[in-house]
N, C-alpha and C positions, 0 to 999 in steps of 0.2 A: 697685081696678082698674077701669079702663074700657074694654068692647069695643063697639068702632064697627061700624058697617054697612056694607059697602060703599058708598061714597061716590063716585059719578059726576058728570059736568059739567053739573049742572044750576043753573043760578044760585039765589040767594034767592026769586027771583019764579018760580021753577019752567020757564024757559026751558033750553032743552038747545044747550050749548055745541056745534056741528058743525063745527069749522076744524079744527085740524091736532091732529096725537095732542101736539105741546107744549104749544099752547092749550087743549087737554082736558085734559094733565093739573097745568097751571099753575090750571085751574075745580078738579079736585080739592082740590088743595092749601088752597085756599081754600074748600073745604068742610070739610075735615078742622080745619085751623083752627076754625072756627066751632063745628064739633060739643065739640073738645076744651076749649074755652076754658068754652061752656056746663058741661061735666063737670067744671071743676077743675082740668084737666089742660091738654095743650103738644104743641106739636111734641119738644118736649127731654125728656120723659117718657114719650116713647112707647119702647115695650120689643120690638116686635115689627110688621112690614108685610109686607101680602100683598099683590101685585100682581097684576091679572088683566089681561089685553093681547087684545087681537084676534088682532095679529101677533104672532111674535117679533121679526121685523126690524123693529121698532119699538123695542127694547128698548133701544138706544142715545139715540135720542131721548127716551126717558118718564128712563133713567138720567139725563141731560146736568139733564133740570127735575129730577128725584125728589134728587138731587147740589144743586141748587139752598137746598132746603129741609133737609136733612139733610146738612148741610156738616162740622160738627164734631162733630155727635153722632149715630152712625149704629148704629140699631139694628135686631139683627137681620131678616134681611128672605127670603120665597119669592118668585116670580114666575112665573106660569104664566100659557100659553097656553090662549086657551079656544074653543069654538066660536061661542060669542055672547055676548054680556054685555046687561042691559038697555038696549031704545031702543036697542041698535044702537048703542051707543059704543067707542070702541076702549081704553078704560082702563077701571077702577074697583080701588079701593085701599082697605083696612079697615086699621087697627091696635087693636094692646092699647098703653093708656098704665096707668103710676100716674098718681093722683088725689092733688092735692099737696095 
């Protein structure tokens, strides 16, 4: 098993993605990738996602990209409202994958 950290839009060089909550969380996705592929593991083995949001009326827009990446294989997921997230981002997302 692999458990991720919350993963926020900060690029590889450590720049903080600050455009729109899709572009934020299209910078996730692409964090998550990265960490998972270093582990062994995938987007397609992931078993479990926790969504933390600024807003919730954002929930449709982070769905429409988070739908993007978990198109055919959709596993279990929370998503909770929070009062801050770090830096002041409006997403950050952890998963559990197996390690293939």
């Amino acid at each position: 098993m692999f458990y991720s950290s919350g993963q926020i839009p900060l690029t590889a060089d450590g720049d903080l993605i600050s455009g729109t909550v899709e572009e934020q969380t299209h910078q996730v996705f692409k964090n998550l990738q990265a960490v998972l592929q270093e582990a062994g593991a995938s987007l397609e083995t992931v078993v479990k996602a926790t969504v933390f949001i600024k807003d919730m009326n954002d929930f449709p827009l982070i769905n429409e990209v988070y739908g993007q990446y978990f198109n055919t294989h959709k596993p279990a997921r929370s998503c909770v409202e929070v009062a801050r997230l770090p830096k002041d981002v409006l997403v950050e997302i952890e998963v559990i994958a197996l390690v293939k």
